[in-house]
C-alpha positions in Angstrom: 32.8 18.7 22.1 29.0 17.9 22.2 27.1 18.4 25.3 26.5 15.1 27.4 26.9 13.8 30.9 27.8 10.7 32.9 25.1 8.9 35.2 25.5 6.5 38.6 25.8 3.7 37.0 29.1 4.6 34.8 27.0 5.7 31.5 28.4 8.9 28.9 25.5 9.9 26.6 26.2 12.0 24.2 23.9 15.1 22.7 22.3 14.0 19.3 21.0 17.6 17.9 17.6 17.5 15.5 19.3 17.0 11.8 18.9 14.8 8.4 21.5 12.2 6.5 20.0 10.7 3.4 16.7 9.2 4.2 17.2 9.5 8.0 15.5 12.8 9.3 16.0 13.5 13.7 13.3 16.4 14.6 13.2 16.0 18.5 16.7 16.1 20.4 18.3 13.0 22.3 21.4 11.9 24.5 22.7 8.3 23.5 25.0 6.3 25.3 28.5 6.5 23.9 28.7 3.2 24.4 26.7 -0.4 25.1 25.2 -0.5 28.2 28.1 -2.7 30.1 27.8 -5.8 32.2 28.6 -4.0 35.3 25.4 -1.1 34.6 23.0 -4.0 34.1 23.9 -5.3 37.2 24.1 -2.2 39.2 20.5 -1.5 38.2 18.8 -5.4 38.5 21.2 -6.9 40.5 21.8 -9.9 38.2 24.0 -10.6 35.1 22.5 -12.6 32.4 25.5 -12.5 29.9 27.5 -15.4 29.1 30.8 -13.7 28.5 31.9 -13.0 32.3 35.2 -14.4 32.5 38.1 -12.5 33.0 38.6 -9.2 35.5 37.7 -7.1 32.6 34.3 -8.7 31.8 32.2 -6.4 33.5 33.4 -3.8 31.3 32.1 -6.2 28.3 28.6 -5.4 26.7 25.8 -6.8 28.4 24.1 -9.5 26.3 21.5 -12.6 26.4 19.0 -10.1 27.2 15.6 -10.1 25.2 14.1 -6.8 24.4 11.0 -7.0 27.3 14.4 -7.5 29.5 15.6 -4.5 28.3 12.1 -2.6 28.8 12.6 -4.1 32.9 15.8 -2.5 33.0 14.8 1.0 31.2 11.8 0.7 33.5 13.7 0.8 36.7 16.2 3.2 35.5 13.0 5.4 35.3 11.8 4.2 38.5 14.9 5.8 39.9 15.4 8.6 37.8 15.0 11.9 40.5 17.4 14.6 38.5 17.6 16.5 35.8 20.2 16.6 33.2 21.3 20.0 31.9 18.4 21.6 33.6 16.2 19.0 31.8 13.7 16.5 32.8 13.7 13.2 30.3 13.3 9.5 30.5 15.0 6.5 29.8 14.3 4.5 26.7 16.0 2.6 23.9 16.2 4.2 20.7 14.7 4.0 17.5 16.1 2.5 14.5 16.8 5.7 12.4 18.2 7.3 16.0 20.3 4.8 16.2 21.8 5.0 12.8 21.7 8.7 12.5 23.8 8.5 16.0 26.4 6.0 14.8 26.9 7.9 10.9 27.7 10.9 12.5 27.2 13.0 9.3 28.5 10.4 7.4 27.2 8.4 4.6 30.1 5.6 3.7 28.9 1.7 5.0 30.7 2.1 8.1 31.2 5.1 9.9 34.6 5.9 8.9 35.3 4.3 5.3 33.4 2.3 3.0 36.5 -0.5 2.7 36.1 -3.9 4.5 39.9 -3.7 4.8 39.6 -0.7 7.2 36.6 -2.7 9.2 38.7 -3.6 12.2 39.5 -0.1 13.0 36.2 0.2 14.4 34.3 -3.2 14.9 34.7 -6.0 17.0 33.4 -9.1 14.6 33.7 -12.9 13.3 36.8 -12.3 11.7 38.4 -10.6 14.8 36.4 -10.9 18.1 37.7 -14.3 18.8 34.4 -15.7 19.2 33.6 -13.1 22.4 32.2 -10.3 23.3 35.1 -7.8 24.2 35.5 -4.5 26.1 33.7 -1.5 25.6 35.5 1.8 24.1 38.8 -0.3 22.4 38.2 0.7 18.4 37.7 3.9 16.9 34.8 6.7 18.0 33.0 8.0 15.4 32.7 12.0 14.9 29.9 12.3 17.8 31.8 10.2 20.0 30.6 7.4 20.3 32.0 3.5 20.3 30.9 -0.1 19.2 28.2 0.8 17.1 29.7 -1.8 14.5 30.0 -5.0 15.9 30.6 -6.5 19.4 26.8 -6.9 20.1 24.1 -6.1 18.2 21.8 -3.9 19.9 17.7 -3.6 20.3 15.8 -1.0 19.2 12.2 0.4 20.0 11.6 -0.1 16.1 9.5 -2.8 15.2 5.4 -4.4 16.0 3.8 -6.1 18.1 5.9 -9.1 18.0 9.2 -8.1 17.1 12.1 -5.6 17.5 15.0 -4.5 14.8 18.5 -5.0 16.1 21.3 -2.8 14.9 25.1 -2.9 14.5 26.0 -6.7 13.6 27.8 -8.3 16.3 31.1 -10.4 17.7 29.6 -13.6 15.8 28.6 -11.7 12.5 30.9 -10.7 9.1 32.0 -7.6 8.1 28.9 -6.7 5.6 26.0 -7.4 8.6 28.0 -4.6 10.7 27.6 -1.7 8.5 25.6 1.7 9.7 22.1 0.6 7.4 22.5 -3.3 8.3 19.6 -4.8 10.4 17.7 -7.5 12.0 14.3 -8.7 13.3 13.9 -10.7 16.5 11.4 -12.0 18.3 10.7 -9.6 21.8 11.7 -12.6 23.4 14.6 -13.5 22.1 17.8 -13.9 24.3 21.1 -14.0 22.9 24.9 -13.6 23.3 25.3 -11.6 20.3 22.7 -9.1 21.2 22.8 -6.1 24.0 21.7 -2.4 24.2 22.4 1.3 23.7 20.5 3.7 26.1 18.8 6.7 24.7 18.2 9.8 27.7 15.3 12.0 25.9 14.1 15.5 27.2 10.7 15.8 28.1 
């Protein structure tokens, strides 16, 4: 088991230890959430719940989504605001994570398209997408974990990153909405900063400081 802890709001992050797969090289240490920030931690933190998926009992436990990336910098911000203890005997800060974080995270050690195999056949094992989601969002935590633990890194929602310019953000992880292919570990996107939409949420990164 790697180290990691649980915060207020319902959160597990998960210890991502300084490493290199391929191209992608981590030399500063990282907790990521082991899963998509949920509807019910966004609204804990801003009292509000921008996603359109929110019917149903269960759809607080749904991704968070229709949230633009300076949305996601409000919601990091007061998560920071708020932020008094220290994990593990560690101070950090809230942020999201960087595009090669985020990949290195969801491969795992791994260097097949998806996580677990490099066959579209054995893509539902693991991802929520066009050909399965039925056109929604679904629950956090159903499909497969990858070797670090962690869930819904393929598919359900795509999700920001801090990688990008001035203008725009890369988005990671294809979505409910997307096919197989734009799901894989490498696939990305750029969006506009201020781009809302249902197909796109966030992972939280905790870093030591």
């Amino acid at each position: 088991m790697r180290p990691s802890f649980n915060n207020e709001n319902g959160g597990s992050f998960v210890l991502i230890e300084p490493g290199q797969n391929g191209h992608l090289v981590i030399d500063q240490p990282f907790f990521i959430g082991a899963r998509p920030v949920t509807q019910v931690e966004w609204a804990a933190v801003m009292n509000s719940n921008p996603s359109k998926f929110q019917e149903g009992w269960s759809a607080g436990l749904r991704p968070v989504e229709s949230v633009s990336w300076l949305d996601c910098q409000g919601f990091v911000a007061k998560l920071n605001e708020a932020e008094t203890e220290q994990r593990l005997g560690l101070s950090g800060m809230w942020r999201l994570p960087t595009d090669v974080e985020w990949e290195f995270a969801c491969r795992a050690g791994s260097q097949t398209r998806w996580y677990h195999s490099d066959k579209d056949t054995d893509v539902d094992e693991v991802a929520w997408h066009a050909g399965n989601s039925g056109a929604t969002t679904r629950e956090v935590g159903q499909k497969k974990q990858n070797e670090w633990g962690l869930y819904d890194c393929h598919g359900n929602v795509s999700e920001w990153t801090d990688s990008g310019d001035e203008q725009r953000r890369i988005t990671k992880g294809g979505s409910w909405l997307t096919e197989s292919e734009s799901t894989t570990s490498s696939a990305s996107i750029s969006s506009k900063i201020d781009k809302r939409s249902d197909a796109i949420g966030l992972r939280l990164v905790w870093s030591p400081i």
